[in-house]
ROZASE-559749 format. One line per 8 residues: their letters; for each residue x, y, z of C-alpha. Coordinates in Angstrom, 1 decimal. Example, Ala and Ser with C-alpha at 12.3 -4.5 7.8 and 13.67 -1.06 7.14 Angstrom:
2
AS	12.3:-4.5:7.8 ~ 13.7:-1.1:7.1 .
! end
This chain:
242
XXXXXXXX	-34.8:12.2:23.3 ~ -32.0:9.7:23.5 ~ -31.1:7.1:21.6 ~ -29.0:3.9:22.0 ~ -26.5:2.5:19.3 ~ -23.7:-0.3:19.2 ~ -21.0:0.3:17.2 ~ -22.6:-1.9:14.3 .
XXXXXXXX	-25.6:-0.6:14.0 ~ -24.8:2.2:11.6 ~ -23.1:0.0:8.9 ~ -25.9:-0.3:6.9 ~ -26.1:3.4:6.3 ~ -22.5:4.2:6.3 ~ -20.2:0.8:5.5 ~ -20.1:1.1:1.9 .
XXXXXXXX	-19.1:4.7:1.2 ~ -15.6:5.3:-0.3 ~ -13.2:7.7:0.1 ~ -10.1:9.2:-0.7 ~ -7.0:8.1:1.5 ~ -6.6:10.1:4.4 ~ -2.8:11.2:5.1 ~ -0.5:8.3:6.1 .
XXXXXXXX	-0.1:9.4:9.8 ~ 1.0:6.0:10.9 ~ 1.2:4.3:8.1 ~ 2.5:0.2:9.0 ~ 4.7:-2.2:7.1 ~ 3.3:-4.9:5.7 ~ 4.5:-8.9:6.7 ~ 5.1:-11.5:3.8 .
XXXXXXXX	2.3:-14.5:4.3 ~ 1.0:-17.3:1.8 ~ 2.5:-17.1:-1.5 ~ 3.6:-13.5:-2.1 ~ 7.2:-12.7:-2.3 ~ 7.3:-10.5:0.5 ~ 8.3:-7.2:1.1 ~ 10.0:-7.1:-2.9 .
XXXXXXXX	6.8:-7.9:-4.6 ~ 6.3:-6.2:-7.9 ~ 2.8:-4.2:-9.2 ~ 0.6:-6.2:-11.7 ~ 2.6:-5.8:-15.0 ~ 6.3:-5.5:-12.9 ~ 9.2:-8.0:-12.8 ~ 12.1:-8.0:-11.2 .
XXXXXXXX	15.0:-6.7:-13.0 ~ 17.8:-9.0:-11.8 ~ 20.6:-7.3:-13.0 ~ 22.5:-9.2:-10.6 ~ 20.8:-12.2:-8.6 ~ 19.9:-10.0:-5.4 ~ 18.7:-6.9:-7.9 ~ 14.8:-6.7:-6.6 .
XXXXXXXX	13.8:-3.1:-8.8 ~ 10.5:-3.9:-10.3 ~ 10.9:-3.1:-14.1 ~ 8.8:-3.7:-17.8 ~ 9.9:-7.2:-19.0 ~ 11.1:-6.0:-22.1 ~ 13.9:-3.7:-19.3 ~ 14.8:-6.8:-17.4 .
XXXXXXXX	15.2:-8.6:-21.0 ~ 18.1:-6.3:-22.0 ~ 19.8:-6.3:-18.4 ~ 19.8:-10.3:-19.2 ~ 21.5:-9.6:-22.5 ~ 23.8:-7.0:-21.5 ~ 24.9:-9.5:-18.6 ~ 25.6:-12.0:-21.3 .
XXXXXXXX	28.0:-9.8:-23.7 ~ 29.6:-7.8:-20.8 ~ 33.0:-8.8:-21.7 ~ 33.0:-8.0:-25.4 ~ 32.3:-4.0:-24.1 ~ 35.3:-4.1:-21.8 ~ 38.7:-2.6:-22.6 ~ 42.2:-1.6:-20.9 .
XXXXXXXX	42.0:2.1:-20.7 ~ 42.1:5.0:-17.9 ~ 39.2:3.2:-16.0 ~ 41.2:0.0:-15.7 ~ 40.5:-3.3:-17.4 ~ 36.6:-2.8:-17.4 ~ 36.6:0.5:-19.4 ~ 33.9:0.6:-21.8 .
XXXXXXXX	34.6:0.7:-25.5 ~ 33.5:3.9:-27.1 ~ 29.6:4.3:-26.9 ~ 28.9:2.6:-24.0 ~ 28.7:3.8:-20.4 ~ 29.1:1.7:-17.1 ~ 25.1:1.0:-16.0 ~ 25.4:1.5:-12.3 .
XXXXXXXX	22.1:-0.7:-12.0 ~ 23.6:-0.8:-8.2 ~ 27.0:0.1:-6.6 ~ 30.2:-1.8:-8.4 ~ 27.7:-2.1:-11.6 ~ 30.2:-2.2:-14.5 ~ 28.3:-3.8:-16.8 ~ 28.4:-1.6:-19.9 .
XXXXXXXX	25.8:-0.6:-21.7 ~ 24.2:2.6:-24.0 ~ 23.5:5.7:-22.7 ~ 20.2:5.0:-23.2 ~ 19.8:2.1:-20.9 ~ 21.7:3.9:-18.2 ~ 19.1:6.3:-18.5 ~ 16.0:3.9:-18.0 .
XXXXXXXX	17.9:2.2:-15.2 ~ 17.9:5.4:-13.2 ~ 14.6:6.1:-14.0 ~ 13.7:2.5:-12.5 ~ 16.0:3.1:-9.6 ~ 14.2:6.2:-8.4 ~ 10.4:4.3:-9.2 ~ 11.4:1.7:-6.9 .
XXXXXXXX	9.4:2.0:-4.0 ~ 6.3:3.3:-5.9 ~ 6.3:-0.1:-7.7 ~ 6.3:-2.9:-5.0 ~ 3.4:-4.1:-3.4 ~ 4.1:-3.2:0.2 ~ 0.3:-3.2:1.2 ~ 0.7:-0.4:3.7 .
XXXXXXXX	-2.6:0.7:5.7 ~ -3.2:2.9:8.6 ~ -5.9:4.3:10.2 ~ -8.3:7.5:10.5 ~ -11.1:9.2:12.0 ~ -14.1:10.9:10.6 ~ -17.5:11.9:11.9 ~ -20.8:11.6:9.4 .
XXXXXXXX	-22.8:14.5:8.1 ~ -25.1:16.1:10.6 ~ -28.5:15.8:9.7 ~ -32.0:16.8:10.6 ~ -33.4:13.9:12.9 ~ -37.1:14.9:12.7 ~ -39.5:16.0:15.7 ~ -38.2:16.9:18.5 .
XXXXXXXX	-34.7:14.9:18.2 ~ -32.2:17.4:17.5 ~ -28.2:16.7:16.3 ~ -27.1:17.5:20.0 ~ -28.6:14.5:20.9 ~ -27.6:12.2:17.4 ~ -24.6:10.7:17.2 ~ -22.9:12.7:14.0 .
XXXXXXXX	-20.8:14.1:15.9 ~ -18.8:10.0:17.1 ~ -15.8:9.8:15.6 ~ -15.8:6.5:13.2 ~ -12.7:4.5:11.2 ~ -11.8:5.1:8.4 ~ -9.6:2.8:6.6 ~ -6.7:3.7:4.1 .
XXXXXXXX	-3.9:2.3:2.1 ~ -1.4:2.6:-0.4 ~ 1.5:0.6:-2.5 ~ -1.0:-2.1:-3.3 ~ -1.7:-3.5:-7.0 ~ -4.7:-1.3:-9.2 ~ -7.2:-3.1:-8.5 ~ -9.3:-4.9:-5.8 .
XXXXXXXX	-8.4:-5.2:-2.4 ~ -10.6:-6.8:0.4 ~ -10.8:-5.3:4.1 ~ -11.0:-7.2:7.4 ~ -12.1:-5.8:11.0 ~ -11.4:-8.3:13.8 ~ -11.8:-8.6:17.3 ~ -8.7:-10.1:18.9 .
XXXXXXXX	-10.5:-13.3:19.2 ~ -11.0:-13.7:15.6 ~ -14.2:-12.4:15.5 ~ -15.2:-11.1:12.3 ~ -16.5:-7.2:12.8 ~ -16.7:-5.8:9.3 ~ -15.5:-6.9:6.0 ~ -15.9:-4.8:2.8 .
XXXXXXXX	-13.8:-4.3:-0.6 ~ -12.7:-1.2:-2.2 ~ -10.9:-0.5:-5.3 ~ -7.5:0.9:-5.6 ~ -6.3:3.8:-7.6 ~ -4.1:6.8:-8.4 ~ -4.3:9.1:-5.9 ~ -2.3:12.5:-5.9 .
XXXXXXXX	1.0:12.2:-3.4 ~ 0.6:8.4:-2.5 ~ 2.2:5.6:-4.3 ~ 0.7:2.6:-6.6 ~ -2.5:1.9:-5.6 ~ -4.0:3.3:-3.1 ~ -7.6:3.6:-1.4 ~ -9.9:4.7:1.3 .
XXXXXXXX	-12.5:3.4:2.9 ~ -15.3:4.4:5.9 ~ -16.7:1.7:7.8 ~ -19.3:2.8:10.3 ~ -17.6:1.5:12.7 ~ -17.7:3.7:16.1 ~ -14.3:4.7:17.2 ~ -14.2:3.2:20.6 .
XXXXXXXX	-10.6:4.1:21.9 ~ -10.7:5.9:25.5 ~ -7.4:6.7:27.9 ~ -7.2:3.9:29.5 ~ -8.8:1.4:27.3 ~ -7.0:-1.1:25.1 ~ -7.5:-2.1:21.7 ~ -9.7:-5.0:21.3 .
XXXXXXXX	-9.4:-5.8:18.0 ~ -7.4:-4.9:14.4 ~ -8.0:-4.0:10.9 ~ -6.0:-5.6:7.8 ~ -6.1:-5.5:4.2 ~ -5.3:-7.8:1.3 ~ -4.2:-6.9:-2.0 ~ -6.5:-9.3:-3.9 .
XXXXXXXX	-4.3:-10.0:-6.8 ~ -1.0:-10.7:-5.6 ~ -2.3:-12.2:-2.7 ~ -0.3:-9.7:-0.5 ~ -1.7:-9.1:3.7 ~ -1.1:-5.4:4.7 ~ -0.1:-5.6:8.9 ~ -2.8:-6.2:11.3 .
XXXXXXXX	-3.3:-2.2:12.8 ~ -4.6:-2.4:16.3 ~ -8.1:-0.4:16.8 ~ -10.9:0.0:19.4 ~ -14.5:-1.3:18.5 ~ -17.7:-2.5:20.5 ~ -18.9:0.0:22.4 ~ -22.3:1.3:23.3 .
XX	-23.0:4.9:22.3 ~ -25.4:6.9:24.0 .
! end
């Protein structure tokens, strides 16, 4: 026995299950829109440093606090000596907050400035997201209706991210016309080998992409506290299954 099903027919049993992000295959960069800072957004509970005025490292307040004060008393650390004119006086240690960073400061800070330096990345709101596959659970279909004949075994998108605030973050599938094809929310966690945030989510939604046959629509994601849009990631969705 056949049966017949449209891409959105399985939502109901399969739209709100949560997963683990799949590996970043193709993971996409995410554009700056409405009143995020772009690309150099910090995590909830990160500022920027601003050692200098183009410094963008997302640090603790209480770190970009003492690159403030050791801005404002970097001449009283200074000294002729083998280094030139901006040799540090004994006990303190050029920062190197970025390249030509003379500033001097205690080893200590120079410390949690390389620590901050290599956190970076982890720390900014880039809203990445990219797309996999998955196929549901075979199961028994009763009488004479077998799994050959079910549709288990239709791939179906998955959506994942990563770099986005702890926290909540709402999910869009459109067609290219606008057309709203799913929506859902998942929240983001720590996950093992991806940075900040980071989610998956299964949608239901068939997997519709053929040789031959163009995407008709895209899915995007918005980190719900900073306001930040992931890129729109083309996919394929619509089509009748049989």
């Amino acid at each position: 026995m056949k049966r017949i099903a449209f891409g959105l027919a399985v939502l109901a049993a399969t739209g709100g299950l949560l997963a683990a992000p799949a590996a970043a295959g193709a993971a996409t960069v995410s554009a700056a829109t409405g009143d995020d800072y772009g690309p150099d957004t910090c995590r909830q509970g990160f500022v920027w440093r601003e050692a200098r005025p183009a410094d963008r490292v997302c640090v603790k307040p209480d770190v970009r606090d003492q690159a403030a004060k050791d801005n404002g008393v970097k001449h009283t650390r200074w000294t002729s000596g083998p280094f030139g004119p901006h040799t540090c006086v004994n006990g303190f240690v050029w920062r190197e907050a970025f390249p030509g960073d003379d500033v001097c400061v205690t080893p200590g800070v120079r410390g949690q400035v390389r620590t901050d330096n290599a956190a970076a990345a982890a720390r900014k709101v880039t809203a990445k997201l990219w797309v996999s596959k998955y196929t549901a659970a075979r199961q028994n279909n009763g009488g004479d209706v077998g799994t050959s004949t079910s549709i288990d075994d239709i791939p179906r998108l998955q959506l994942n991210g990563n770099h986005y605030n702890f926290g909540p973050v709402k999910l869009y599938v459109r067609y290219n016309t606008g057309r709203l094809a799913w929506s859902g929310r998942v929240e983001a966690k720590a996950h093992t080998g991806h940075a900040g945030g980071s989610w998956g989510r299964k949608t239901g939604l068939f997997d519709c992409s053929r040789a031959g046959r163009p995407a008709n629509g895209y899915a995007q994601a918005q980190d719900a506290i900073s306001g930040r849009w992931s890129a729109k990631v083309p996919v394929t969705i619509g089509c009748a299954v049989l």
